[in-house]
Structures are given as structure tokens and as C-alpha cells.
Phi, psi and omega in degrees: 000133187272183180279140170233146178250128176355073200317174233229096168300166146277162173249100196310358172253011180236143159247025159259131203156150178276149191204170176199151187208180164212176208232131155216142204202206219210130158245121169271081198307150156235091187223107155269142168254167158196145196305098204268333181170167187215114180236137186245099171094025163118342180274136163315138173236136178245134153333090202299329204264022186280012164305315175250161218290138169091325175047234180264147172237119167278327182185135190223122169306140149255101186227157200236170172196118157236178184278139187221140225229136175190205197199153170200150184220161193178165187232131201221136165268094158297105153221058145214193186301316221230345170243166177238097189253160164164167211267135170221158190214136172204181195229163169184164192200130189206140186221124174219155171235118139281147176208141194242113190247135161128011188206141185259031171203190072282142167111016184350153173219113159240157195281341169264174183273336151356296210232043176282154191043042175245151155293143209251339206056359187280105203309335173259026190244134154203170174223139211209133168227145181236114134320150166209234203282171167221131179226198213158114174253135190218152154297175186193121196190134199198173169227151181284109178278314139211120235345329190256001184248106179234144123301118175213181208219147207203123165190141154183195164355118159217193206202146180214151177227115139237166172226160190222135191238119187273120176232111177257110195270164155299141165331150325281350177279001186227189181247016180239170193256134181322306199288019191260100168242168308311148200248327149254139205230120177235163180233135200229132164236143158238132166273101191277128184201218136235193205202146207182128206160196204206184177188190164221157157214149170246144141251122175325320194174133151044240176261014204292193164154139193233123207245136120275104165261170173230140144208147194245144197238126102263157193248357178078191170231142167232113205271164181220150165232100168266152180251136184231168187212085188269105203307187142276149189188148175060018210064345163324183131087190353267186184222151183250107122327088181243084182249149171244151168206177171212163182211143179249131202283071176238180179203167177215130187214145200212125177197142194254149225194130164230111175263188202231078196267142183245159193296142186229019152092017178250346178218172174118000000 
């Protein structure tokens, strides 16, 4: 029998090395819309009805919290005894819809003129905003508590894609008018913003390692102007809709993690 040689471990005292993992964790939305204005043929219309109490809606929380599934790949230099540095990318997809029903805004565009930006209560008027993915290219830099534990700090760049859908049914179940196009409207955003947040990682074995974060996002705010266009009908019309409205964007991710680190020829 010739001798055979052993394969080649990690070395439980180095973390440099290229790794790749997934994620299952929680995303918590912080997202307000709010109302910026609604002008009809170029004039402002304010809310006749801001006399009784609920109205008007001006500004409104959505805010959501789902389950989110995700991936990450990075690269970690240890270079003193006890630090750790190193680049990271992840992905991540968690998809909700919130919906603020009885109003086809904040920033309402309703078919009577009456009642522009007011809550109608009406079951075929809404307003909904949906999350989906989120990634993030980040720095990384931690210390060792000891050769299999490090604590680190993590922050750069992320992205976040929602859309947000106005949607105004028809008289009697909505507040809008046959001669009223588009009676629904959606707006898709990718979002630029950061991230900023921490951790812990252990390694489990060999080359295994098992992670927790926490991170926090902002994305800013991104206002929209949408336009309708209400025909002539009843003698009336015809009339040009214009609301603007915004939503400000934040999120809190809490996510549990299992990588894969691979051997980079410096140690073994």
C-alpha cells in the first residue's frame, strides 16, 4: 500500500479566504407615503372636506415586516493575530404588499372634484406599496474574540426594488368616473441608498462558519407625479390630474447565515 496524503483543512487560526453562503432572517419595511399635492387643470385643489375629522389623508405609515431568503459571497484578509477584514455582496428577496384601502392615495386623484385628496372608504379605491429584493456591496472589519469567534461591523452601498399602485374604481364602488383614464397607475423603483449594521460568526468545523446580523438601510425618499385625465362627460371636463406624492424609504434586517469558506493557498 503507497501512503496517501490527507487533504488539506482549514486552519482554525487564519479567516482569509474567499466564502459563499445563504441567509434566512426577517425584513422589517419603514416605509411613509405622503401626500405632496393634487392640481386640477394646473390649480391646486385642497381637500374640501378637511373640516370632518379622518378626511383627509396626508400622510400615511406602510410599514411591513416578512420573511426574506437570501445569498452572500465575500472575501475575509486577517491581517494582525486578532483582526479581520474584508469585502462583501449579498442578495436577498423577501416580497409584501401593504395596502391602504378606502383611498387611491395619499395624494387621492378622485373623479369627483369634491373630494380630491380625501378618504372615500370606498372598497374599490386603494393604495398599496410592495417590496421585493434587496442586495448590498459592504465593507467588513471585526475582531477576533477567539481563533473560531469574530465580531464585526459591516456597512456600504444597497438597493432596494418596490413599487407603489394607485388604484380608483368606478362610481359606486370607487370614486372615480367611467370617462377617468388610467383608473389604476403603478410606479417601480430600484432604489439606491446604504446599510449599516454588525455581527457575530463562529466556525462550526473545518470549513463550515455560522453567522448572525442585524442591519439597518436607508433608501431616502422618492416622490412621483402622476397624471389622469378625466374626458368631458355631463357637460362638465374635460380636466388634467396631477399628484404628486413620496415615500420614504427604510428597512431593519435581522438574518441567520451559513457559509462555506474556501481554501486561498496561504495556509495548509
Amino acid at each position: 500500500m503507497f501512503p496517501t496524503k490527507a487533504p488539506l483543512a482549514a486552519d482554525p487560526g487564519n479567516w482569509s479566504g474567499a466564502y459563499a453562503g445563504l441567509d434566512l432572517g426577517v425584513r422589517e419595511g419603514m416605509t411613509n407615503a405622503t401626500q405632496n399635492g393634487v392640481t386640477i387643470n394646473g390649480a391646486a385643489a385642497p381637500c374640501v372636506f378637511a373640516i370632518f375629522p379622518g378626511a383627509c389623508v396626508s400622510s400615511e405609515p406602510m410599514n411591513t415586516t416578512t420573511f426574506r431568503i437570501g445569498g452572500h459571497l465575500g472575501y475575509d484578509w486577517q491581517f494582525a493575530p486578532i483582526w479581520v477584514a474584508g469585502v462583501e455582496g449579498d442578495f436577498g428577496w423577501a416580497d409584501r404588499t401593504v395596502t391602504f384601502a378606502g383611498s387611491p392615495l395619499p395624494g387621492a386623484i378622485h373623479g369627483f372634484l369634491v373630494a380630491v385628496g380625501c378618504f372615500s372608504g370606498l372598497p374599490g379605491d386603494s393604495f398599496s406599496v410592495r417590496t421585493t429584493w434587496d442586495a448590498s456591496v459592504r465593507g467588513r472589519v471585526g475582531i477576533l474574540a477567539t481563533p473560531a469567534v469574530l465580531f464585526y461591523a459591516t456597512g456600504g452601498p444597497a438597493w432596494l426594488n418596490f413599487q407603489s399602485t394607485l388604484s380608483c374604481g368606478l362610481s359606486p364602488a370607487g370614486a372615480c368616473f367611467a370617462t377617468m383614464t388610467p383608473l389604476s397607475i403603478t410606479n417601480t423603483t430600484t432604489r439606491t441608498g446604504y446599510t449599516v449594521g454588525g455581527g457575530a460568526e463562529s466556525r462550526l468545523w473545518a470549513n463550515w462558519f455560522l453567522r448572525a446580523e442585524y442591519r439597518y438601510a436607508d433608501y431616502g425618499t422618492v416622490s412621483y407625479v402622476n397624471t389622469v385625465l378625466n374626458a368631458p362627460g355631463g357637460g362638465v371636463g374635460p380636466f388634467v390630474y396631477k399628484d404628486s406624492y413620496s415615500l420614504r424609504m427604510q428597512t431593519h434586517t435581522v438574518t441567520f447565515g451559513v457559509s462555506y469558506k474556501f481554501w486561498d493557498g496561504l495556509h495548509g
